[in-house]
N, C-alpha and C positions, 0 to 999 in steps of 0.2 A: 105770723108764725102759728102753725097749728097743731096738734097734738096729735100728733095722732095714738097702732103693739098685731076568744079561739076558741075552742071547746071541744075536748076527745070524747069519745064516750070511754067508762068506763065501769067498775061497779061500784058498792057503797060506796070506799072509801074518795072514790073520785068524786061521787054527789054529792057529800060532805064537804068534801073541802069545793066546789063549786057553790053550794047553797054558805057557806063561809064567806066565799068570795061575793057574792049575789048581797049578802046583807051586809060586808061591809063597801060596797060599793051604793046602796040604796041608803047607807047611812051617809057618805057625801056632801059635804057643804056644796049647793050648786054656785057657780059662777056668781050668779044674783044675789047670795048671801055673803059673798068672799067679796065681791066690793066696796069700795068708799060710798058712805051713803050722804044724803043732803045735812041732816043735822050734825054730821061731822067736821062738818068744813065751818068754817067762818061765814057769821051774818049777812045777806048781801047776794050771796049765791044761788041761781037754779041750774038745775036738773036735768038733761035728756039723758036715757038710756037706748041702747041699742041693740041687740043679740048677734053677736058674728056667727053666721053660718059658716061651716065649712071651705063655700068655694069664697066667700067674703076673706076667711083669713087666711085662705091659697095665694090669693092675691096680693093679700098685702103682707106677707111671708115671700113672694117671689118663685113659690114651686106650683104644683099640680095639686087638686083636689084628693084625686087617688092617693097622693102622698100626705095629707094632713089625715085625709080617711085612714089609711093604711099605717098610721103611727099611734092610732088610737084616740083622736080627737074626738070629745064627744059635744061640747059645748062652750061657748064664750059670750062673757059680757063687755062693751065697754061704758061708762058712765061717763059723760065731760059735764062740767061745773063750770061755769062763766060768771062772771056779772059785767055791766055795762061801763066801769072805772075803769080807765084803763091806767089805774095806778095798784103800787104794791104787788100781790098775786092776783089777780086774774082769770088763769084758768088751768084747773085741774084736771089729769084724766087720770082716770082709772080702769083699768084693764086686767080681765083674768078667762084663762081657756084652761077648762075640763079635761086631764086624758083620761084615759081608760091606767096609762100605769104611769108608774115615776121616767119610764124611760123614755114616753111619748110627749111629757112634759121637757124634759132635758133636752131631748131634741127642738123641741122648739125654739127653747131657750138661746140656743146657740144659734139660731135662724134668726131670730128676734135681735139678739145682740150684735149680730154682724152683720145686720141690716142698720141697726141703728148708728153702727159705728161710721155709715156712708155719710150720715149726715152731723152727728154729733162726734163728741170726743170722749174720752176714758177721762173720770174722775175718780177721787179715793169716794171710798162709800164704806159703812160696816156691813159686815155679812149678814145678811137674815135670809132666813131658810137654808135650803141645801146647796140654791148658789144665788151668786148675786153679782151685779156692776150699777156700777154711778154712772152716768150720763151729763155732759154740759155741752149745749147749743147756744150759740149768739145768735140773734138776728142780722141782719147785715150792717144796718146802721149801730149795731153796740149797744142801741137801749135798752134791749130785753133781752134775758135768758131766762133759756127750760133747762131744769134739770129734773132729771129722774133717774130710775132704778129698775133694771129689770130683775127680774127676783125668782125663785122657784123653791117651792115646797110641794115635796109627795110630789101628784100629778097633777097636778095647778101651775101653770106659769102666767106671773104677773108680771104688770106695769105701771110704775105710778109716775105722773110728770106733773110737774108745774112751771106755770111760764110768770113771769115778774117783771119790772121796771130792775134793771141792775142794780145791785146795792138790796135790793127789798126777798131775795129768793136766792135761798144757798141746798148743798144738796140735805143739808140739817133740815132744811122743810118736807121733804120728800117721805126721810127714815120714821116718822113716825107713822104716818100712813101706811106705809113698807111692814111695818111690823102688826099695825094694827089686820094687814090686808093676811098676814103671812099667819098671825093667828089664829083664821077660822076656815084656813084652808088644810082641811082635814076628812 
């Protein structure tokens, strides 16, 4: 099992509120800052990150590049976390894509989650951020489940998953990550 997630012209008052727009977008948590990081996780754990480019999360969104461009994508992380036990949690992903606005995130979201839903199922989950779903996958033999949460604040859409031994990984493992990820995406 694996883890996998304009400009008018005008006069002052338009350059105002553009250089407005300019520095609260340059103020921006990037992707890299809004993930789960190594010393967050439990002892035992490494590392690899990744950057999704555009046509990287075309694909695994199921549409056109034009269309992640064209929605205001600007950037994504993913982080996965493993160790070599294949007991308890095991492995963590962390996922977050940049829009330019809330409404290129939202849309994602809904790409994200009904992508997800092909392969996992709808669990209860709390809300965090502006929207949010739980997530639960069996393996096929029943030993392991991932759950996770796709999650969206502002123009940031995330993903947090963990995969476990049954019994050892509920969506309870997920939400604080979820919130800790939902916190600095601002």
């Amino acid at each position: 099992m694996s883890i996998r997630r304009m400009f008018a012209p005008g006069g002052l008052l338009a350059g105002a509120v553009l250089a407005a727009g300019l520095s609260a977008a340059l103020a921006a948590a990037p992707p890299v800052v809004v993930v789960v990081h190594l010393p967050e996780v439990p002892k035992g754990f490494t590392a690899k990150s990744l950057t999704f480019t555009n046509a990287t999360e075309a694909k695994a969104l199921s549409v056109t590049k034009a269309q992640v461009v064209g929605h205001g994508r600007i950037t994504g992380v993913e982080t996965v976390f493993t160790r070599g036990k294949v007991t308890g949690i095991f492995e963590i992903a962390s996922i977050v894509s940049q829009y330019k606005t809330p409404a290129g995130a939202a849309w994602e979201f809904q790409k994200s989650y009904a992508g997800s839903l092909k392969l996992a199922k709808s669990t209860a989950a709390p809300k965090i951020g502006d929207q949010s779903a739980g997530l639960v996958e069996a393996s096929k033999d029943g030993k392991y489940l991932q759950y996770g949460m796709v999650f969206r604040r502002g123009a940031y859409d995330m993903t947090i998953a963990l995969v476990g031994v049954k019994g050892t990984v509920s969506i309870n493992s997920a939400v604080p990550y979820a919130r800790l990820m939902a916190s600095r995406a601002h």
